[in-house]
Kinemage of the C-alpha trace (Angstrom):
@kinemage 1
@onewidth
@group {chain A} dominant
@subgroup {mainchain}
@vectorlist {calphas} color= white
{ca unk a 1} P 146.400 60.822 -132.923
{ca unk a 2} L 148.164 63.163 -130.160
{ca unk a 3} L 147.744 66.801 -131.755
{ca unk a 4} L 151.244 69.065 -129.822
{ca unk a 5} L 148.998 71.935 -127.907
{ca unk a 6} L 145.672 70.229 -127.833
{ca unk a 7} L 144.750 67.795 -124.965
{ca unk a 8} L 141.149 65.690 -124.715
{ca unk a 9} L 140.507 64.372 -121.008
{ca unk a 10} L 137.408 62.690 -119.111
{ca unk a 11} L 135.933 63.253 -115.595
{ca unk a 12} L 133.155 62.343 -113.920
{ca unk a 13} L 131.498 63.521 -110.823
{ca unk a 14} L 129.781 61.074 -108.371
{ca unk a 15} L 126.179 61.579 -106.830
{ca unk a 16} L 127.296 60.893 -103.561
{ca unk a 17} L 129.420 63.880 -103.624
{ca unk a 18} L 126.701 66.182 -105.774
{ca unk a 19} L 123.483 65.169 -103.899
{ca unk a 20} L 121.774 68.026 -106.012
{ca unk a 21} L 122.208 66.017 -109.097
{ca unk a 22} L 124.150 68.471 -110.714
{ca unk a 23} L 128.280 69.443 -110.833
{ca unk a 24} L 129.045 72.884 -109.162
{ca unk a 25} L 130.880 75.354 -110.897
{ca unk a 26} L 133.660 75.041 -108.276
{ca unk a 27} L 134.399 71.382 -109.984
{ca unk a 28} L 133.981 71.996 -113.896
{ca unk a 29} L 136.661 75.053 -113.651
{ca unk a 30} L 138.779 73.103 -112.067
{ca unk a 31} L 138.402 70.406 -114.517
{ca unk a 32} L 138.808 73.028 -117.170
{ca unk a 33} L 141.709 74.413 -115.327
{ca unk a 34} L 143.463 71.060 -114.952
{ca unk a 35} L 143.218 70.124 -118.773
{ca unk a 36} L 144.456 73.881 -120.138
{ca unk a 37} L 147.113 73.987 -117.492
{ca unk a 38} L 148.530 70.682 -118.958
{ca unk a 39} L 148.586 71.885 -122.576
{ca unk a 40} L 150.009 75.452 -121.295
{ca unk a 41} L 152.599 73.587 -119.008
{ca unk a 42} L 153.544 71.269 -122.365
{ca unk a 43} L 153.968 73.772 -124.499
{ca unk a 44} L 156.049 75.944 -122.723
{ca unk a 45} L 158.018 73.632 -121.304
{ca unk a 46} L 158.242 75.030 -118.351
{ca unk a 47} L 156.190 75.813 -115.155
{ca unk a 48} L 153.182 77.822 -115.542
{ca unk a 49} L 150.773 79.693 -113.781
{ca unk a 50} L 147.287 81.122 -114.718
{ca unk a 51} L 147.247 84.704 -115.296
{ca unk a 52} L 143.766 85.163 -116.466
{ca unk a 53} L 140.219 83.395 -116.657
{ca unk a 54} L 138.025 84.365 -119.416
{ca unk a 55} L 134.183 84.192 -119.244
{ca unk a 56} L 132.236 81.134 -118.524
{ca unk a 57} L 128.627 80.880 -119.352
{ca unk a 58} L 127.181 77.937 -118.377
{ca unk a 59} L 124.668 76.909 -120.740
{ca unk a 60} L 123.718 73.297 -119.750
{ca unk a 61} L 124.153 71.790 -116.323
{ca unk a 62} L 126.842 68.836 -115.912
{ca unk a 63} L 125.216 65.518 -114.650
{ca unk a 64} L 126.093 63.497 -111.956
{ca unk a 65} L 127.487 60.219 -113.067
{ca unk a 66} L 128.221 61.060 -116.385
{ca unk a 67} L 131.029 61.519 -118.387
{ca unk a 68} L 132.391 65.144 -119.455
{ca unk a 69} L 135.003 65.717 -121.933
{ca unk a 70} L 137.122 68.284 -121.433
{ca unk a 71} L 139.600 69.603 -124.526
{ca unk a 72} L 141.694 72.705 -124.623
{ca unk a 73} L 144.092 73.681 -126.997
{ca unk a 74} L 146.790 76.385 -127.777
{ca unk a 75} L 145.563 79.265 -130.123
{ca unk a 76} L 148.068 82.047 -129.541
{ca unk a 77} L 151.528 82.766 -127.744
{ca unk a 78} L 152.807 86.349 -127.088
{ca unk a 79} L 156.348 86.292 -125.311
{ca unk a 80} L 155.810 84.490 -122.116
{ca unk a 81} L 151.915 83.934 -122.482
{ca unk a 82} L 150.363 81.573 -123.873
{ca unk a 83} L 146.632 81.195 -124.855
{ca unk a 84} L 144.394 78.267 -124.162
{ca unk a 85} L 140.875 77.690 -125.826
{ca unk a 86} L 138.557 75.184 -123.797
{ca unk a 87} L 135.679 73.907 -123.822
{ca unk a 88} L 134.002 70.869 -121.553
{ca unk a 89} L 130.910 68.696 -123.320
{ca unk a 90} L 129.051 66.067 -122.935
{ca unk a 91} L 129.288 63.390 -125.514
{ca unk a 92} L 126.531 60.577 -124.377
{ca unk a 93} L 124.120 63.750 -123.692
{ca unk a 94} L 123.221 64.658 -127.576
{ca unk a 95} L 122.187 68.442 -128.563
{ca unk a 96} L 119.477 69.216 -131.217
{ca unk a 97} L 121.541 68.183 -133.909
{ca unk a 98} L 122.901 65.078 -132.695
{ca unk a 99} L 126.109 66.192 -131.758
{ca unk a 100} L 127.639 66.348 -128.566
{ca unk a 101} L 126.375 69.199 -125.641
{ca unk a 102} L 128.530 71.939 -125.215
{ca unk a 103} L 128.063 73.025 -121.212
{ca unk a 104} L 130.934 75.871 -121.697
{ca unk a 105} L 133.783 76.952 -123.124
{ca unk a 106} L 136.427 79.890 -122.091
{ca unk a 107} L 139.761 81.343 -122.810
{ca unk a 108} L 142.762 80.383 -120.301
{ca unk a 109} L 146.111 82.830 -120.169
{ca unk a 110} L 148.847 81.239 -118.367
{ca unk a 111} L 152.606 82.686 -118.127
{ca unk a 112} L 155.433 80.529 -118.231
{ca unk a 113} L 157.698 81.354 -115.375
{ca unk a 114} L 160.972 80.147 -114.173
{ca unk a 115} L 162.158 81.745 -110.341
{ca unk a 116} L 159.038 84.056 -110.606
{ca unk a 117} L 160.778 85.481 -113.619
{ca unk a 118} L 158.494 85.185 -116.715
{ca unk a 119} L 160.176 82.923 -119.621
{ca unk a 120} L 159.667 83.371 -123.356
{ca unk a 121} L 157.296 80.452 -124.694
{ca unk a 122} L 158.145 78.729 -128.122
{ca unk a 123} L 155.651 80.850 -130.673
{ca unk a 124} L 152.565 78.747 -131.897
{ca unk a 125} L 152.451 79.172 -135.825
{ca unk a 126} L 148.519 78.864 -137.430
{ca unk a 127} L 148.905 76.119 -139.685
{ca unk a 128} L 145.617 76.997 -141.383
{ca unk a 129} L 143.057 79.432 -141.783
{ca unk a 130} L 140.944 78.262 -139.002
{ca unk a 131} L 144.225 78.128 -136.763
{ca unk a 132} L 144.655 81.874 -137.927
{ca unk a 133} L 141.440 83.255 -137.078
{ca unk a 134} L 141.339 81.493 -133.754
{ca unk a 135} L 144.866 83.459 -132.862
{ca unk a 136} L 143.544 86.561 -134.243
{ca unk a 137} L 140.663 86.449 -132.202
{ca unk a 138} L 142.541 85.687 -129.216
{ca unk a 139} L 145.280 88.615 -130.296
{ca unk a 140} L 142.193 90.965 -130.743
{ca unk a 141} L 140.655 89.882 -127.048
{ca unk a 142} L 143.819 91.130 -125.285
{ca unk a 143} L 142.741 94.874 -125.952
{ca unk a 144} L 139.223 94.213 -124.467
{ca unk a 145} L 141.383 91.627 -121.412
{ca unk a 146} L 143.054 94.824 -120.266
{ca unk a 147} L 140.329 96.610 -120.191
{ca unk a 148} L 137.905 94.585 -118.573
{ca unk a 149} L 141.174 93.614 -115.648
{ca unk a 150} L 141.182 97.590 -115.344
{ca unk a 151} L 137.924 97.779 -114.235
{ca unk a 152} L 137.857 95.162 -111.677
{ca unk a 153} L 140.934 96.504 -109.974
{ca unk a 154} L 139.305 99.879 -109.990
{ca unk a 155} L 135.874 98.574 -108.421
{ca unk a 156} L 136.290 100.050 -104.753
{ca unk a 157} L 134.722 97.232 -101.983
{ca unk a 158} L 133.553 99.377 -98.924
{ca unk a 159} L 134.745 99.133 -95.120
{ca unk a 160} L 131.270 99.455 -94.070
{ca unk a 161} L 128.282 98.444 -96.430
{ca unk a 162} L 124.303 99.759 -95.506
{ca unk a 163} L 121.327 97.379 -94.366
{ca unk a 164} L 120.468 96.681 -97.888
{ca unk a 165} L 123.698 95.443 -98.719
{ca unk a 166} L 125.268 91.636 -99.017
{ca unk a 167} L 128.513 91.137 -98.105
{ca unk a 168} L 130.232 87.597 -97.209
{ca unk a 169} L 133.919 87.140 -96.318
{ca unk a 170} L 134.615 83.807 -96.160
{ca unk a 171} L 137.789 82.080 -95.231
{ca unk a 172} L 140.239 79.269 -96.462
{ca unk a 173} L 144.106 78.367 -95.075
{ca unk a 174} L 145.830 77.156 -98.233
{ca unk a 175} L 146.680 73.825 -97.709
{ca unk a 176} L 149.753 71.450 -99.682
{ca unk a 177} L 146.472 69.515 -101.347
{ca unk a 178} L 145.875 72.828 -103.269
{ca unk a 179} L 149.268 73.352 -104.213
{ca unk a 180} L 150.652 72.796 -107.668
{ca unk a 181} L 155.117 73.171 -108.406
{ca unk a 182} L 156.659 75.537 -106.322
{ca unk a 183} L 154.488 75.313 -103.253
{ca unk a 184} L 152.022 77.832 -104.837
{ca unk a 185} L 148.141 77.226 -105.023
{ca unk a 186} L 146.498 76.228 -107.750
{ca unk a 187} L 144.490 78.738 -109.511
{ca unk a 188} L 141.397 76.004 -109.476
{ca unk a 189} L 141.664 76.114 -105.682
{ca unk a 190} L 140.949 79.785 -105.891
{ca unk a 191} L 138.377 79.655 -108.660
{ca unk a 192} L 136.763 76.987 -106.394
{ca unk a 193} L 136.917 79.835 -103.281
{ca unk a 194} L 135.530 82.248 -105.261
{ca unk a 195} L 132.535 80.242 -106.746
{ca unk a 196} L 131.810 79.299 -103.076
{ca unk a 197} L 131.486 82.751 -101.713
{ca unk a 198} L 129.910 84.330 -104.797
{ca unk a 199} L 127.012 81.288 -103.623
{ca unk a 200} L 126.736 82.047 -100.370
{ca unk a 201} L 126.214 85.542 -101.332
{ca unk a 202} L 123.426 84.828 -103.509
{ca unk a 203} L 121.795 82.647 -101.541
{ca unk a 204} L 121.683 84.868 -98.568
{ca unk a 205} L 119.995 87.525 -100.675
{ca unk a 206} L 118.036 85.037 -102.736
{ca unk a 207} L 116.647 83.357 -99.543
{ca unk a 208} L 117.304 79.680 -101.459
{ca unk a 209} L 119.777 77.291 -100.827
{ca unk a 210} L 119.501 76.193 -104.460
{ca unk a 211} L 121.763 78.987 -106.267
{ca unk a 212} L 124.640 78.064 -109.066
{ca unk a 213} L 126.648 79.854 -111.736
{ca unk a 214} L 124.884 81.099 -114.832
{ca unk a 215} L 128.521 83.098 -115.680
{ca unk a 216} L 131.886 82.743 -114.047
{ca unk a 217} L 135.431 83.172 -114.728
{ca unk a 218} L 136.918 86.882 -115.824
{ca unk a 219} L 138.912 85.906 -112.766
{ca unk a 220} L 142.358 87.939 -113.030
{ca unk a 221} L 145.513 86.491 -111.049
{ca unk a 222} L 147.335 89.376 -109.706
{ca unk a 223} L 149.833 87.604 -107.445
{ca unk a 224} L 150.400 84.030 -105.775
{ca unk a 225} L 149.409 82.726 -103.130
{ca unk a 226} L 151.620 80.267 -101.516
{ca unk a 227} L 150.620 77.013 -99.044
{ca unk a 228} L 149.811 77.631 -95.298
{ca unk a 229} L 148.431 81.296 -96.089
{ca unk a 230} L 144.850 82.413 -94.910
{ca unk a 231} L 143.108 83.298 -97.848
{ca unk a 232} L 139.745 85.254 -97.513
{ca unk a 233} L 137.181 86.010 -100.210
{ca unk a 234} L 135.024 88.988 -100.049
{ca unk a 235} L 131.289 88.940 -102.414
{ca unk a 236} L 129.857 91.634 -102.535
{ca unk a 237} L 126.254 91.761 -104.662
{ca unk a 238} L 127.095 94.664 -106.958
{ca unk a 239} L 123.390 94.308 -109.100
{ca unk a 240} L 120.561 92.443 -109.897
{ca unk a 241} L 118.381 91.747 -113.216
{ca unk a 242} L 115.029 90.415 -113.272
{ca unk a 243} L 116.476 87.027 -112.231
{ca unk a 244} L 120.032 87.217 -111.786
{ca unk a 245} L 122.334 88.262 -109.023
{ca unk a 246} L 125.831 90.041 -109.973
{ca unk a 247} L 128.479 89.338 -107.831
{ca unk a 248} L 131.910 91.240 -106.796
{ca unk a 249} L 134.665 89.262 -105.425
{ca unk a 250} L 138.151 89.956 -104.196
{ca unk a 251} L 140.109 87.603 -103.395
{ca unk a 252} L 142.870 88.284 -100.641
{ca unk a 253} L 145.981 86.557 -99.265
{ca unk a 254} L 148.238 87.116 -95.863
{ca unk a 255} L 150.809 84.688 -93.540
{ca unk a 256} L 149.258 83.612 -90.698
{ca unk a 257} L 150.866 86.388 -88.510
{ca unk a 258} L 149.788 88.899 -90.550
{ca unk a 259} L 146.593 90.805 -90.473
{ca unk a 260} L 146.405 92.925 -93.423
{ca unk a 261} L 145.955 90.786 -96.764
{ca unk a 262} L 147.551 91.635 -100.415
{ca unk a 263} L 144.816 91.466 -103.068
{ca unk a 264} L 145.631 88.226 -105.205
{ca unk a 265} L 142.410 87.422 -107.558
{ca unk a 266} L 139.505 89.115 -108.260
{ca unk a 267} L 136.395 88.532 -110.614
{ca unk a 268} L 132.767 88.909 -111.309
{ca unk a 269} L 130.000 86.123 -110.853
{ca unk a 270} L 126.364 85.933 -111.819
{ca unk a 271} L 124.673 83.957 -110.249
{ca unk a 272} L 120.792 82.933 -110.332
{ca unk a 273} L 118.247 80.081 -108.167
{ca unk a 274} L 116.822 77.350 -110.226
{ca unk a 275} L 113.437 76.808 -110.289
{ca unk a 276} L 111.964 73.892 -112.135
{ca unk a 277} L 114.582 74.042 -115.028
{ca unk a 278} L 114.368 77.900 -115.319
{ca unk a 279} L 116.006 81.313 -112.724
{ca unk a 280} L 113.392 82.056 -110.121
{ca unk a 281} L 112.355 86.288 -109.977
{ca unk a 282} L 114.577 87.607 -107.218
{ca unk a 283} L 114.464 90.782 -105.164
{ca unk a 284} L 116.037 93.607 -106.329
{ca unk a 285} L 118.160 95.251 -105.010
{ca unk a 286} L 118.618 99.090 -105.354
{ca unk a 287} L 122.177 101.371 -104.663
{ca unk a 288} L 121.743 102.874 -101.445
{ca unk a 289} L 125.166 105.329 -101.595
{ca unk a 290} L 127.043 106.628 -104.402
{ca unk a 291} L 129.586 104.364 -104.244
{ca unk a 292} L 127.465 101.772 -104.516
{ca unk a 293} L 125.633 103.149 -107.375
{ca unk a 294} L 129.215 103.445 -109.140
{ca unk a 295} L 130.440 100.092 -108.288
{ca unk a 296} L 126.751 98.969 -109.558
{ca unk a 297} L 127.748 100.664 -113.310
{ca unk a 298} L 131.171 99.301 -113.242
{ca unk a 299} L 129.855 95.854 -112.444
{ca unk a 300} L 127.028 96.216 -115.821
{ca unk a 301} L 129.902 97.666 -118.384
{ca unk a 302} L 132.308 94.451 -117.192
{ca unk a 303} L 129.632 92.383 -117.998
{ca unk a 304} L 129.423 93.156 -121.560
{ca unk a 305} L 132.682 93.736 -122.017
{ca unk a 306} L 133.429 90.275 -121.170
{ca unk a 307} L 130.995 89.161 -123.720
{ca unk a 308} L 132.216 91.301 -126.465
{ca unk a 309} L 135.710 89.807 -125.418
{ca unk a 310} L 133.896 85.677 -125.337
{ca unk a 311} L 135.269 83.359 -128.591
{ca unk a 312} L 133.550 80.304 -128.471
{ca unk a 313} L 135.048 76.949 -129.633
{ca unk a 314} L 132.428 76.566 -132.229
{ca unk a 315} L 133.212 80.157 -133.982
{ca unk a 316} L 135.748 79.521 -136.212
């Protein structure tokens, strides 16, 4: 039975395309992306874009060859936003207790817009207790949202960075295959950019090939980007843990005759190297300058504020 502001859909990844076995992060957010932009689009009624990404953590890798369910529904609407609980599983892959594996789950906030102008979304009503907990917790997150968006605006990316410091810029024209209505891109197309670059990043400073996303998301939209712009991603590794690698990224857009770039996106990846089913030791890298030392604290509080600000599916 069709539920109004919930949506179920399957995808599957083929091994010719994933020779490590595996489904990058790149491809699951943009599943996830696809399924809550459809129930956020319904909803409304109206065109939507994404305005924020909450935290992914991704607890168990996505097969090649195998299906994955993704559902998403709405749990809370505030004037032109509306909020979007996913999650993406695995239902012939069974977890401890028989049930389906959860690989991860996250928070989508899309505005409805109409001319760029935001548009007032029909409310969502909790039609039971579960319902109201779920918007409450998603009401309550907004507080922590703002605060963790704050910080990543305010983490200051260098002109110049030391020796010890990794720093990729890598580059993408937005093309009409990554646009969605209105000739803008879709914010999977960036999420895929950024999950690219925070890689290379890693891997250059992990000295493996073999690196993927153990968190993603906390990606916040701050503007558009529109088809046949030059869109360049900067990753900058902020920190590292005994086997993780933190990631800055800022996400920048510009026409083609232009040289300076608007900011447009920017988020927070860690990232670590597989080893044999568990994240290989890596080197450790140590704040040569202050203002990498400050960027390195910023980069720790976000962190656990986006945990504190993490509902799972499962949780109410």
């Amino acid at each position: 039975m069709h539920v109004r502001g919930a949506l179920s859909l399957d995808f599957s990844a083929e091994s010719y395309t994933h020779p490590t076995g595996t489904v990058d992060a790149g491809t699951v957010i943009a599943w996830i992306d696809k399924v809550g932009y459809a129930v956020a689009a319904s909803w409304s009624g109206s065109f939507v874009r994404a305005a924020y990404v909450g935290n992914m953590q991704f607890r168990h890798p996505v097969p090649v060859d195998t299906r994955a369910t993704v559902q998403a529904r709405v749990v809370y609407t505030e004037g032109a936003q509306i909020h979007v609980q996913t999650r993406l599983l695995l239902p012939e892959i069974p977890d401890a207790e028989g049930r389906p594996v959860v690989c991860t789950d996250c928070l989508m906030v899309y505005t409805a817009e109409e001319d760029g102008v935001p548009q007032d979304v029909p409310v969502w009503e909790p039609a039971t207790e579960r319902q109201a907990e779920r918007a409450r917790q998603a009401r309550e997150a907004t507080g922590l949202r703002a605060e963790i968006e704050g910080g990543m605006a305010a983490m200051p990316f260098p002109d110049q960075v030391g020796e010890r410091d990794e720093l990729v810029t890598l580059r993408f024209l937005a093309g009409a295959s990554h646009a969605t209505v209105g000739s803008t891109v879709r914010a999977a197309a960036v999420m895929r950019w950024i999950d690219e670059a925070a890689a290379v990043c890693a891997a250059r400073w992990s000295g493996t090939e073999n690196v993927v996303a153990a968190f993603a998301g906390g990606v916040r939209f701050v503007e558009t980007i529109r088809v046949g712009e030059v869109v360049s991603v900067d990753a900058l590794l902020v920190h590292t843990s005994a086997r993780a690698m933190h990631v800055a990224l800022r996400v920048y857009a510009a026409r083609r005759h232009e040289r300076q770039g608007r900011v447009v996106a920017h988020s927070l990846a860690v990232m670590v190297a597989p080893d044999d089913g568990r994240a290989r030791p890596v080197e450790q890298w140590e704040p040569e300058s202050e203002w990498a030392a400050g960027l390195e604290e910023k980069a720790v509080e976000l962190v656990r504020l986006r945990s504190e600000a993490g509902a799972t599916w499962s949780s109410v």
